[in-house]
C-alpha positions as CSV (number, residue, x, y, z in Angstrom):
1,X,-14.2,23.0,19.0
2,X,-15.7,22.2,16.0
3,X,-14.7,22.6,12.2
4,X,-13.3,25.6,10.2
5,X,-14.3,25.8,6.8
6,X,-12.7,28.5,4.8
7,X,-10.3,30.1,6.5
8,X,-8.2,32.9,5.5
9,X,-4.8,32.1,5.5
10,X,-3.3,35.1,3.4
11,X,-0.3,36.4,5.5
12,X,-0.5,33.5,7.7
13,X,3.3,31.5,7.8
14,X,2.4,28.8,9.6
15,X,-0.8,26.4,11.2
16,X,-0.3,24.0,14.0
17,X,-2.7,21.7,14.9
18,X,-3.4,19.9,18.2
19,X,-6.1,18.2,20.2
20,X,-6.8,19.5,23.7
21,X,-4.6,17.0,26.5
22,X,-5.3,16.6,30.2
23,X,-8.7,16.1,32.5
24,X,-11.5,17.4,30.2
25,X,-9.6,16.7,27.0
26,X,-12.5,17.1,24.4
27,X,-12.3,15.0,20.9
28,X,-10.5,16.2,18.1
29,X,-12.3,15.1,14.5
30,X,-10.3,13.7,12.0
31,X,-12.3,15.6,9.2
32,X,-11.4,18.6,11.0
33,X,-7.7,17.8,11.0
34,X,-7.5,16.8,7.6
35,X,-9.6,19.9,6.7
36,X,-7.3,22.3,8.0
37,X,-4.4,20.3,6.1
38,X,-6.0,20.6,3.3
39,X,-6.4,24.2,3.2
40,X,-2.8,25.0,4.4
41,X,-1.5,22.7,1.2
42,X,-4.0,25.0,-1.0
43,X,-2.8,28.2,0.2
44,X,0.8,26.8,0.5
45,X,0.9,27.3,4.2
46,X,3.4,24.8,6.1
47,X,1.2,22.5,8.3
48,X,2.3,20.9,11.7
49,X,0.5,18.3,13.1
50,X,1.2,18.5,17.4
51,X,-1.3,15.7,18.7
52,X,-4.2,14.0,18.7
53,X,-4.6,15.0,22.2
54,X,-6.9,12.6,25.1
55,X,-6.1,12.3,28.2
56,X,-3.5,10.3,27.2
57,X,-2.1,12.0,24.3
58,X,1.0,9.4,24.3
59,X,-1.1,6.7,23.7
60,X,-2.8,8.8,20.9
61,X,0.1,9.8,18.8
62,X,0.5,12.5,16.3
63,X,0.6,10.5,13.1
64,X,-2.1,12.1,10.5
65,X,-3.4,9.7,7.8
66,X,-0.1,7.3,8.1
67,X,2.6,9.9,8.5
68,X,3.5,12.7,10.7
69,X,3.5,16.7,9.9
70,X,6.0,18.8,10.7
71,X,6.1,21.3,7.8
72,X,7.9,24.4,9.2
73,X,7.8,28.3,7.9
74,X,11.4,28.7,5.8
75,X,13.2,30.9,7.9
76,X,14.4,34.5,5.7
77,X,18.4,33.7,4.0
78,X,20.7,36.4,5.7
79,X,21.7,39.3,3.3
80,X,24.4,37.6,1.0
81,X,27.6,39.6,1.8
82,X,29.0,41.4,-0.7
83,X,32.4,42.2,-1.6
84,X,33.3,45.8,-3.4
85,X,36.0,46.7,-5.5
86,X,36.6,50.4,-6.2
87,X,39.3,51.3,-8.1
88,X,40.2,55.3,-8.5
């Protein structure tokens, strides 16, 4: 785990975000967090924020920076019906 600078998010609808949880839980950053944030908001890419993670991730939360993150992908209207007249 580590940082990722510059990603590519063209065609990408959605990042979640999430520290590992359980035995062997590895840190998560905060700079890396935010970084990934950031990024999303640039390319206007909905960002969710899952966890901090630990081995106890309840005690760790999910709030980011004060707040949580639960930006979701809009999901595609349904076809607007139409209504036809046809007069002969």
């Amino acid at each position: 785990m580590g940082p990722l600078p510059l990603l590519n998010l063209k065609g990408i609808d959605w990042v979640i975000v999430g520290g590992e949880s359980g035995p062997g839980a590895r840190k998560i950053e905060l700079s890396w967090v935010t970084d990934i944030r950031d990024q999303c908001n640039a390319w206007g890419v909905p960002f969710f924020f899952k966890q901090w993670g630990s081995v106890n991730k309840k005690r760790t939360g999910r709030e980011l920076e004060g707040r949580t993150w639960d930006e979701m992908p809009q999901l595609p209207s349904p076809p607007q019906q139409t209504s036809l007249l046809f007069v002969a």
